[in-house]
SEMAR-814130 format. One line per 2 residues: number of its first residue (from 1); their letters; for each residue x, y, z of C-alpha. Coordinates in steps of 0.05 Angstrom, whole numbers, plus 5000, padded with zeros to 4 digits. Layout:
N
NUM> A> X Y Z ~ ...
//
This chain:
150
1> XX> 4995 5234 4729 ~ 5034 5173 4738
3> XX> 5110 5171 4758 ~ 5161 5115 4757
5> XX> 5214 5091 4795 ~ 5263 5046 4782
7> XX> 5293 5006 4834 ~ 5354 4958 4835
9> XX> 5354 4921 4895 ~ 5311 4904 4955
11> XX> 5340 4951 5002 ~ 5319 5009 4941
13> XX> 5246 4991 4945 ~ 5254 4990 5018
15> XX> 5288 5054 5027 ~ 5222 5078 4985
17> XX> 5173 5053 5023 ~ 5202 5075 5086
19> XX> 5203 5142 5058 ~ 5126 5138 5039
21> XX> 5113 5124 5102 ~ 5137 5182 5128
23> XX> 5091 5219 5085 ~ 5024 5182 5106
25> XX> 4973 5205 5161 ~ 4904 5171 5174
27> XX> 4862 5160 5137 ~ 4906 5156 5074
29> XX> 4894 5090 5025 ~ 4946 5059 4999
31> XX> 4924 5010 4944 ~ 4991 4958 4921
33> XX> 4991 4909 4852 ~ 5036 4861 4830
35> XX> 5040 4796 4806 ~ 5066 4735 4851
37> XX> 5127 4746 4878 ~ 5140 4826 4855
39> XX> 5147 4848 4924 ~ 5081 4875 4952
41> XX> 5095 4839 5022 ~ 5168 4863 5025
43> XX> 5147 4938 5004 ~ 5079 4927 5059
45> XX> 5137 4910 5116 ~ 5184 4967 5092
47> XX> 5127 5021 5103 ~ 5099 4987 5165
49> XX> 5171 4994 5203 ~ 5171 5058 5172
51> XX> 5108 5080 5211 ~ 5133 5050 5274
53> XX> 5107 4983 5276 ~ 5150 4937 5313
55> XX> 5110 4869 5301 ~ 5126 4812 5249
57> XX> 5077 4836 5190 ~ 5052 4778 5137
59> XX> 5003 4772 5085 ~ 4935 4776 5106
61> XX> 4908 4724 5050 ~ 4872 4685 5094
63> XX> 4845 4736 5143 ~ 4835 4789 5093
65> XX> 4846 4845 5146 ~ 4912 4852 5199
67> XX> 4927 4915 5240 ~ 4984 4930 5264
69> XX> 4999 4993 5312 ~ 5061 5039 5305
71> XX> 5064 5116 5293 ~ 4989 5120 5264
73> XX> 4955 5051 5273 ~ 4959 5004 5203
75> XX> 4908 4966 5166 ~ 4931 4907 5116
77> XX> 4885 4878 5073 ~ 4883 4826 5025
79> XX> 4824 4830 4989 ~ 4832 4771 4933
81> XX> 4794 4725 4965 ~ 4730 4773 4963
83> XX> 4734 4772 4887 ~ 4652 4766 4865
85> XX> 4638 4776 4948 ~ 4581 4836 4955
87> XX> 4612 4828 5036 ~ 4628 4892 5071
89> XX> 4670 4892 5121 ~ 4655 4956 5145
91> XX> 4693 4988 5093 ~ 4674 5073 5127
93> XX> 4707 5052 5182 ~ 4771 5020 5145
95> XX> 4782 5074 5102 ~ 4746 5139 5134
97> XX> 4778 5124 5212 ~ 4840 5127 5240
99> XX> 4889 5083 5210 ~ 4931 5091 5153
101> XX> 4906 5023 5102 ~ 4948 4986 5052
103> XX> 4901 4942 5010 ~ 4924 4887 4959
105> XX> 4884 4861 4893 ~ 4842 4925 4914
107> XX> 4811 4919 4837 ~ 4766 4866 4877
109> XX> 4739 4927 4924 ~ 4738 4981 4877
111> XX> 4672 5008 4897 ~ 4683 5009 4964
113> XX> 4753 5048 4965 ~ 4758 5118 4972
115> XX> 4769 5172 4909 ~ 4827 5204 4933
117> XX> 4881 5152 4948 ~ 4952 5128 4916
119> XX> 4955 5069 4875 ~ 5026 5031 4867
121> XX> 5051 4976 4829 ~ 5109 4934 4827
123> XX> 5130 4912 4754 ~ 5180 4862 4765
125> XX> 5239 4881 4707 ~ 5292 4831 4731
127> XX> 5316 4783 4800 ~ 5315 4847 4845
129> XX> 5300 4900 4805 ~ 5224 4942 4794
131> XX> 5193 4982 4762 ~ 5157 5024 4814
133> XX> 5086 5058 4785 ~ 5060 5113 4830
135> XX> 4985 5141 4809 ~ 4960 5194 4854
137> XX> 4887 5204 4860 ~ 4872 5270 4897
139> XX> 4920 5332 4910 ~ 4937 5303 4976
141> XX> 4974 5248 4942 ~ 4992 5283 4887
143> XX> 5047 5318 4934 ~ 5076 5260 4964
145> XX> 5083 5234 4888 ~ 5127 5296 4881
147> XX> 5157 5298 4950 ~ 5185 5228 4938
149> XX> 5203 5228 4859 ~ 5254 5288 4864
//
């Protein structure tokens, strides 16, 4: 059950992701696509000052794995550099503990992530405008689809 949203500017796909946050509670997975440049980073910040986190957040491309704390503490993964990698990196405690995770190119990890999580992506449609793609895997996530489509 997949829903869409279509944002116009960056402040829209902020706004969102500031209201997912609100919504999210360890250990909930978070699982973000897009090509280069479609916002993942922007829409990664938006939900971490969302969930209280006050530090500078980047993209964790070269150290596959920054956490932040805030609200609920905050994992941010990169995971495209462990594309054909069999290396765990104690993936039970990532996504089973007590952090909410956001994890990018997570098609490299797909084993190791948890069935019940919320996959997004960013389709970029124009210079600031997305096509937001929500697919909720478990009823959990399934109601924060609704709670933040209506």
């Amino acid at each position: 059950m997949k829903k869409h949203i279509h944002v116009t500017s960056i402040a829209e796909t902020v706004q969102l992701a500031e209201q997912l946050a609100k919504l999210l509670s360890p250990p909930d997975v978070v699982t973000l696509e897009g090509d280069l440049g479609a916002g993942k980073t922007t829409f990664t910040q938006a939900l971490a000052k969302g969930l209280g986190v006050s530090r500078t957040v980047s993209s964790p491309t070269f150290t596959i794995i920054k956490q932040y704390e805030g609200i609920y503490p905050l994992n941010h993964l990169d995971v495209y550099r462990l594309e054909n990698s069999d290396e765990d990196l104690g993936w039970d405690e990532l996504f089973y503990g007590d952090a909410i995770s956001i994890v990018e190119w997570a098609q490299f990890i797909e084993d190791e992530l948890p069935d019940h999580r919320l996959a997004i992506r960013i389709i970029r449609t124009g210079d600031t405008e997305r096509m937001i793609e929500l697919e909720p895997a478990g009823s959990h996530f399934i109601k924060i689809c609704e709670a933040i489509t209506q």
